[in-house]
Biopython code that builds the backbone (N, CA, C, O; Angstrom):
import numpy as np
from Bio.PDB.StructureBuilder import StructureBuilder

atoms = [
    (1, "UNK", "N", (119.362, 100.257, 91.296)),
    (1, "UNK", "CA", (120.335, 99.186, 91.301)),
    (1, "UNK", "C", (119.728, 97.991, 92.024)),
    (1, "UNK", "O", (119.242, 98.140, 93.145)),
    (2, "UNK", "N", (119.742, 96.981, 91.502)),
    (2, "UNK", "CA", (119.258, 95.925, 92.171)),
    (2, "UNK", "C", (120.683, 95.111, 92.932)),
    (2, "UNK", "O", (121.872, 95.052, 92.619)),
    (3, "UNK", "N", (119.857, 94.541, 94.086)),
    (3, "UNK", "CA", (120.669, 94.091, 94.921)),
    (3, "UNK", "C", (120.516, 92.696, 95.288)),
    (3, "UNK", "O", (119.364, 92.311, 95.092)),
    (4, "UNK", "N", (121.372, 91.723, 95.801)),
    (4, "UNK", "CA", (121.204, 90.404, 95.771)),
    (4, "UNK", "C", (120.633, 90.124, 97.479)),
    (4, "UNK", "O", (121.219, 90.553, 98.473)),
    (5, "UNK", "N", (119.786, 89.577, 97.485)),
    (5, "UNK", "CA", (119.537, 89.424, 98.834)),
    (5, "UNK", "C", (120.397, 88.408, 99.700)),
    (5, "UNK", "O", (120.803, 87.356, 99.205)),
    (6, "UNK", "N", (120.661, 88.774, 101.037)),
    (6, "UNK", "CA", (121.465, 87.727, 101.535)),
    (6, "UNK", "C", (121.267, 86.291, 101.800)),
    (6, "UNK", "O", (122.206, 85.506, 101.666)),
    (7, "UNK", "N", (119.627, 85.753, 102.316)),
    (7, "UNK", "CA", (119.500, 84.461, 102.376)),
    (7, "UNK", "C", (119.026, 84.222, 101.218)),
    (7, "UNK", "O", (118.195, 83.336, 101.419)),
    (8, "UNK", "N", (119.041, 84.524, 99.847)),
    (8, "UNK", "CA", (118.120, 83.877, 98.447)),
    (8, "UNK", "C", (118.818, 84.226, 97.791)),
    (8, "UNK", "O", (119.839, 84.774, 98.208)),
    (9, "UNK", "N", (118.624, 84.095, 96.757)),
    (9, "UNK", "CA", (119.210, 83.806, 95.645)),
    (9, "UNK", "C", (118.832, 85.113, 94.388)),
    (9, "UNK", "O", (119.231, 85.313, 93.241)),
    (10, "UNK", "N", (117.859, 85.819, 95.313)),
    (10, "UNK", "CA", (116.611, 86.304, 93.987)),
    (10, "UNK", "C", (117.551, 88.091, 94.370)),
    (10, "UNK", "O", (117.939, 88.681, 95.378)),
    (11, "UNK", "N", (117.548, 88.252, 93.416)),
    (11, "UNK", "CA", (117.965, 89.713, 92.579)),
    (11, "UNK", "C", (116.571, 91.118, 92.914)),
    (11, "UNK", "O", (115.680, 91.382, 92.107)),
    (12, "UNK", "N", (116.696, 91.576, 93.823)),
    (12, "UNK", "CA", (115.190, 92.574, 93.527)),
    (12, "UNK", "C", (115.836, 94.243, 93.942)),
    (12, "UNK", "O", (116.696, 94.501, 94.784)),
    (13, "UNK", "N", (115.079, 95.226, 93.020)),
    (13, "UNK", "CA", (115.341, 96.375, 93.675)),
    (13, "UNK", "C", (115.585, 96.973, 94.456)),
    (13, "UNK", "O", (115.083, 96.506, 95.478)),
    (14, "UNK", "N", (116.497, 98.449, 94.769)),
    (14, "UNK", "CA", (116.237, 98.777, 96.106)),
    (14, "UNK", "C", (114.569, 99.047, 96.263)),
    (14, "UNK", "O", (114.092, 98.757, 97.360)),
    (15, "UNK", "N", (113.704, 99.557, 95.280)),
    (15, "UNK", "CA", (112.401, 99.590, 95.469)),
    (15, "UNK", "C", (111.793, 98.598, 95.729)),
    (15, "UNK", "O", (111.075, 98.808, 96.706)),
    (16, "UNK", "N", (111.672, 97.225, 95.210)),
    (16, "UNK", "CA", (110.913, 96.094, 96.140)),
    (16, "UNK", "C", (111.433, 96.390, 97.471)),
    (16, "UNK", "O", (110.719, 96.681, 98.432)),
    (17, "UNK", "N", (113.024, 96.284, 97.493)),
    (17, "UNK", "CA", (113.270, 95.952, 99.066)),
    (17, "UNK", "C", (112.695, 96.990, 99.753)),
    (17, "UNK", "O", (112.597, 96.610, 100.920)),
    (18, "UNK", "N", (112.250, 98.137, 99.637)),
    (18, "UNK", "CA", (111.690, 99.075, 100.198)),
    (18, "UNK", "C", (110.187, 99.002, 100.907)),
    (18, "UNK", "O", (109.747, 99.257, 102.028)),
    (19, "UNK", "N", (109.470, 98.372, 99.273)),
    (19, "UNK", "CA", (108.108, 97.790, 99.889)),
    (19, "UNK", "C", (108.099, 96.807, 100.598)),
    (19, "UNK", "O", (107.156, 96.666, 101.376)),
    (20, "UNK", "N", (109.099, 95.877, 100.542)),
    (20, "UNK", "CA", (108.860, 94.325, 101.495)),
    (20, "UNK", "C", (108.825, 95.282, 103.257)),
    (20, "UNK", "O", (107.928, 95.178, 104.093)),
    (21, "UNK", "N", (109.958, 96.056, 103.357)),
    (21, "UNK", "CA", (110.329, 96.565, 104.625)),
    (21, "UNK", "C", (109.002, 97.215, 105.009)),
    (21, "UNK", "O", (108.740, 97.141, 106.209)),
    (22, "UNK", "N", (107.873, 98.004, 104.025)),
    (22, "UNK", "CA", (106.668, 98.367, 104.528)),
    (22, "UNK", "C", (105.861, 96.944, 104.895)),
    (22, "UNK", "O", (105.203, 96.968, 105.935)),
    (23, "UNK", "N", (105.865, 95.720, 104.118)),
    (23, "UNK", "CA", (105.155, 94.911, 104.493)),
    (23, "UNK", "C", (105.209, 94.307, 105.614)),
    (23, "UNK", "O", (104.197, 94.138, 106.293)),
    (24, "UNK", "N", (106.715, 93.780, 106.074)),
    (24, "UNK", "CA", (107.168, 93.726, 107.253)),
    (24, "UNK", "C", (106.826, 94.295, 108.490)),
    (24, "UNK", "O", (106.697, 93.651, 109.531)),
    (25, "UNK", "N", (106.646, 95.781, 108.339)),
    (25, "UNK", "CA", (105.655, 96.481, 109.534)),
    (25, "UNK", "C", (104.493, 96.069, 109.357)),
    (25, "UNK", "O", (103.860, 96.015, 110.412)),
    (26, "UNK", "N", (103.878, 95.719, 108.365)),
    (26, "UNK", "CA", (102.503, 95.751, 108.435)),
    (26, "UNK", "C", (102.365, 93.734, 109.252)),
    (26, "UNK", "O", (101.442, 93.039, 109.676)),
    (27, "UNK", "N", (103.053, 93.656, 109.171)),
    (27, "UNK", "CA", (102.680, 92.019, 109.815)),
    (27, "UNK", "C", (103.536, 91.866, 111.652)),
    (27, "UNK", "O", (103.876, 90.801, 112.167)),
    (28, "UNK", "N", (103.647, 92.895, 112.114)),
    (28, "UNK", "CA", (103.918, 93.180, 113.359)),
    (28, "UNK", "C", (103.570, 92.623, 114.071)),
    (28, "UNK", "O", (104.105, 91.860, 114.876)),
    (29, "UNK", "N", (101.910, 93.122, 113.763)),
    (29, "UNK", "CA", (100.963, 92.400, 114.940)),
    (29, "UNK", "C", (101.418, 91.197, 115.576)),
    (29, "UNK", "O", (101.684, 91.090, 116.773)),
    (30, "UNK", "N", (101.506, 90.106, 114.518)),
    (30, "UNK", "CA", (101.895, 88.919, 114.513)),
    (30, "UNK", "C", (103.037, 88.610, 115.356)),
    (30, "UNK", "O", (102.739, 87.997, 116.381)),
    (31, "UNK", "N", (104.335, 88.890, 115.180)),
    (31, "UNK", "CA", (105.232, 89.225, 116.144)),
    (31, "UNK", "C", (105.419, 89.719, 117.195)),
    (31, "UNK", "O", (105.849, 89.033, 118.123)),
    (32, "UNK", "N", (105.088, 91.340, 117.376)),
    (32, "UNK", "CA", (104.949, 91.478, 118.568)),
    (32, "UNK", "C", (103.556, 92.154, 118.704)),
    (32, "UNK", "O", (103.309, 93.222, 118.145)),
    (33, "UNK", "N", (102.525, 91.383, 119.587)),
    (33, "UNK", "CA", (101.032, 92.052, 119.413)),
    (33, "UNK", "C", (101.151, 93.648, 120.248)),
    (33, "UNK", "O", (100.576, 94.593, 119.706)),
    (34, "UNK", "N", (101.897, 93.886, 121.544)),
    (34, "UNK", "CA", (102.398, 95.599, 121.592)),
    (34, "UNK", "C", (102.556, 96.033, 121.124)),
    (34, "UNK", "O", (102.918, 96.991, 121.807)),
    (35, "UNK", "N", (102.659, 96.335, 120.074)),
    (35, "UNK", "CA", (102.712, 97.100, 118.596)),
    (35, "UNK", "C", (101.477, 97.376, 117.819)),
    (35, "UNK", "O", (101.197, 98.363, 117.139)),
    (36, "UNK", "N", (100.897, 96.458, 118.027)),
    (36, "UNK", "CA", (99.583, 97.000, 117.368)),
    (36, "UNK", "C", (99.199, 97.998, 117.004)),
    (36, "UNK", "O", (99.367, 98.663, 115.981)),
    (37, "UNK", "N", (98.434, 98.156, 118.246)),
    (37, "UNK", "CA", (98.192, 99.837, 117.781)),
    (37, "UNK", "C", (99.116, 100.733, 117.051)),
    (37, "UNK", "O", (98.685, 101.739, 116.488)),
    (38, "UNK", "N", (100.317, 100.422, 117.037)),
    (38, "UNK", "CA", (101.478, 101.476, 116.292)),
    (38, "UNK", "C", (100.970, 101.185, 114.645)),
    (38, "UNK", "O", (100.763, 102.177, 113.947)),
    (39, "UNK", "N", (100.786, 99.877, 114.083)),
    (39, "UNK", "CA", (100.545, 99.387, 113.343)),
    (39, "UNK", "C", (98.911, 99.968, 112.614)),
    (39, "UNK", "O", (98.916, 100.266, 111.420)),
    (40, "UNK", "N", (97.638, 100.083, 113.392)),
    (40, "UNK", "CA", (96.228, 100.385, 113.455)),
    (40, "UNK", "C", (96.486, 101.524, 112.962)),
    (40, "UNK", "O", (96.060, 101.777, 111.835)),
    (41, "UNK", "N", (97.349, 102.618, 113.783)),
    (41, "UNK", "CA", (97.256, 103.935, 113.405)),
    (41, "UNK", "C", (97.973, 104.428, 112.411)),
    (41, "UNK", "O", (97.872, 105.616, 112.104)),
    (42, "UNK", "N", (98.763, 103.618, 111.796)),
    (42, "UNK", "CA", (99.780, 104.173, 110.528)),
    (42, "UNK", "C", (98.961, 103.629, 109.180)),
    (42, "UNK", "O", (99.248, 104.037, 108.055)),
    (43, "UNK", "N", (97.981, 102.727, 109.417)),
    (43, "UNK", "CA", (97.450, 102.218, 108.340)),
    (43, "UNK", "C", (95.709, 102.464, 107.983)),
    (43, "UNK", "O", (94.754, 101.864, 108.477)),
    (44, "UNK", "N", (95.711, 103.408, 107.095)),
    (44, "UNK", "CA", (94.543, 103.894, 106.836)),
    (44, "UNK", "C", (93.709, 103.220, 105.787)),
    (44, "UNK", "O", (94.251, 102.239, 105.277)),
    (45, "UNK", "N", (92.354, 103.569, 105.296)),
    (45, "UNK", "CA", (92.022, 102.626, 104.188)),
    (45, "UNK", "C", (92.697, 103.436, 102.818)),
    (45, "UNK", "O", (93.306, 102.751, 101.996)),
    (46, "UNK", "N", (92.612, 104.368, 102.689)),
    (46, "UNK", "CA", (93.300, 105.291, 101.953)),
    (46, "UNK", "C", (95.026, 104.751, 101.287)),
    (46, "UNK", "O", (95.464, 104.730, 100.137)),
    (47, "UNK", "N", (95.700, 104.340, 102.723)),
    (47, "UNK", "CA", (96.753, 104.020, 102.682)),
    (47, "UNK", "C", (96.978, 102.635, 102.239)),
    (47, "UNK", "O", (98.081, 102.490, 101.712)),
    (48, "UNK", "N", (96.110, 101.367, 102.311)),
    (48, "UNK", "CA", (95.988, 100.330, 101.794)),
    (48, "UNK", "C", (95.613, 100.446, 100.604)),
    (48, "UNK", "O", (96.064, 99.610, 99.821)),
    (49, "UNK", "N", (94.575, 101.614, 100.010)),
    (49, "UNK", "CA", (94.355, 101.645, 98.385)),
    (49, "UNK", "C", (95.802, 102.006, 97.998)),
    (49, "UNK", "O", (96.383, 101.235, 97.235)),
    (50, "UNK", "N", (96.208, 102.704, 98.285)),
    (50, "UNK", "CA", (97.504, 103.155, 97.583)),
    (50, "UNK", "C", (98.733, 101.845, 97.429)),
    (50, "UNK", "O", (99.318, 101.489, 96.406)),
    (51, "UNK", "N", (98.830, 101.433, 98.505)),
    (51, "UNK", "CA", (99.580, 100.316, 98.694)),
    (51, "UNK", "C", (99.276, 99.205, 97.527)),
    (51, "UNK", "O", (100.024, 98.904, 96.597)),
    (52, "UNK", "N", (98.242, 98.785, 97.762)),
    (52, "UNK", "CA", (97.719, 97.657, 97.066)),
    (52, "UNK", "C", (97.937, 96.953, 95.875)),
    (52, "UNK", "O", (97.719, 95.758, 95.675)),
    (53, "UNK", "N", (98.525, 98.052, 94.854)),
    (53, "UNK", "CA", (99.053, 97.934, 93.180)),
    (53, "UNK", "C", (100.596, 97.049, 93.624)),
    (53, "UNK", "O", (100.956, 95.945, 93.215)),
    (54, "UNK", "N", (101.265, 97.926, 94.536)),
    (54, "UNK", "CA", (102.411, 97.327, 95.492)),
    (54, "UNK", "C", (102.819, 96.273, 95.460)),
    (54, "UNK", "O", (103.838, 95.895, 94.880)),
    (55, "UNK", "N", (102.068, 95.645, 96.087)),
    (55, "UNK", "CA", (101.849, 94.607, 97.073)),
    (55, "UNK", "C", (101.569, 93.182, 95.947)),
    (55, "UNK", "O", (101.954, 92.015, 96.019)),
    (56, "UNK", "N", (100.706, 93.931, 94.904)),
    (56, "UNK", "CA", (100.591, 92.674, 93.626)),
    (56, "UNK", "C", (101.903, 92.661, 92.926)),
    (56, "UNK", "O", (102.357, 91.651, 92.389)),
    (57, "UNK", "N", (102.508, 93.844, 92.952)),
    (57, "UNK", "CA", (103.178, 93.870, 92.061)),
    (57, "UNK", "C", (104.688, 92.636, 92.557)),
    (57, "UNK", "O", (105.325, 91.794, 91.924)),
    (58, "UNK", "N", (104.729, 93.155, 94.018)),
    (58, "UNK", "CA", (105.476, 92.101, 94.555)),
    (58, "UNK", "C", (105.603, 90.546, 94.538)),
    (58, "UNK", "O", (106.600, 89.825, 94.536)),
    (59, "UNK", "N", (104.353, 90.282, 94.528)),
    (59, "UNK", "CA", (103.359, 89.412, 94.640)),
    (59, "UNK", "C", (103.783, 88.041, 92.734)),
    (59, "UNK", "O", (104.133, 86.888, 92.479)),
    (60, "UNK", "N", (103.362, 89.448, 91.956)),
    (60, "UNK", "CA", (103.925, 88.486, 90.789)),
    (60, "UNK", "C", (105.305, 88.560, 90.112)),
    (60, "UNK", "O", (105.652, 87.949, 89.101)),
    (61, "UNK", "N", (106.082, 89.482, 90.906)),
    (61, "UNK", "CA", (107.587, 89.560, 90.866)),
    (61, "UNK", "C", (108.311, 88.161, 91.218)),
    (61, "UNK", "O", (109.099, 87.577, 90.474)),
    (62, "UNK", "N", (107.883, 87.728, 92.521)),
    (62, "UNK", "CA", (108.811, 87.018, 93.223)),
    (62, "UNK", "C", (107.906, 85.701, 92.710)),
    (62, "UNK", "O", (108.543, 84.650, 92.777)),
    (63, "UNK", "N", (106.509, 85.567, 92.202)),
    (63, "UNK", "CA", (106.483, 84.020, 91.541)),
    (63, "UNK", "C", (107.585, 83.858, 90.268)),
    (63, "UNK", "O", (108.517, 83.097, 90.005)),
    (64, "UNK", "N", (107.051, 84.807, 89.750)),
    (64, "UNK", "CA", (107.893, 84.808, 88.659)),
    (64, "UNK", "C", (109.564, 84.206, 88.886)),
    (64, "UNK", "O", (109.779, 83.097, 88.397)),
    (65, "UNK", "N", (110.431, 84.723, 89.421)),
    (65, "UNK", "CA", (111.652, 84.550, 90.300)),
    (65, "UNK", "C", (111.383, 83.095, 90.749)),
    (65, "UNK", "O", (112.383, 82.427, 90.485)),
    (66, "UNK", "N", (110.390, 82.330, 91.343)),
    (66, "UNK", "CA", (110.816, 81.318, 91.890)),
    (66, "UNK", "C", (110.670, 80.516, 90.409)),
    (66, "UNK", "O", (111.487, 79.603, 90.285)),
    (67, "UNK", "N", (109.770, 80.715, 89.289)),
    (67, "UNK", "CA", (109.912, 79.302, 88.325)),
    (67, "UNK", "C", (111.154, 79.153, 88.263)),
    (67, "UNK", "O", (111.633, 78.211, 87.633)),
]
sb = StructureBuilder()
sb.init_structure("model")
sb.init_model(0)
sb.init_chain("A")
sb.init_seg("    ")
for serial, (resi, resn, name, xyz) in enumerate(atoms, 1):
    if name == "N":
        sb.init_residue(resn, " ", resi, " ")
    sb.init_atom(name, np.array(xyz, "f"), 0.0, 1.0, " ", f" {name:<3s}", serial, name[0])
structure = sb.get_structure()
């Protein structure tokens, strides 16, 4: 079921919203750098190959959505 997000306008899955919430951890660092390491150790290279199809896929979802 797709769901409407609260600040936009844009319509996306519970599955995007699922991956954004992984991406979100993954940009921690940035926010709070104590975390880091929580961040270092959950993310393997293994785990970025897997991710990665993801992450495009998101990627040309939401251009798409903004034309």
């Amino acid at each position: 079921m797709a769901l409407k997000t609260r600040k936009t306008s844009l319509n996306l899955s519970e599955e995007m919203q699922a991956d954004l919430r992984i991406v979100n951890f993954w940009n921690i660092e940035g926010r709070y750098p104590d975390y880091k390491n929580l961040a270092y150790k959950a993310v393997t290279k293994e785990y970025i190959e897997e991710k990665e199809p993801i992450i495009k896929n998101i990627r040309l979802c939401l251009i798409e959505k903004m034309r």
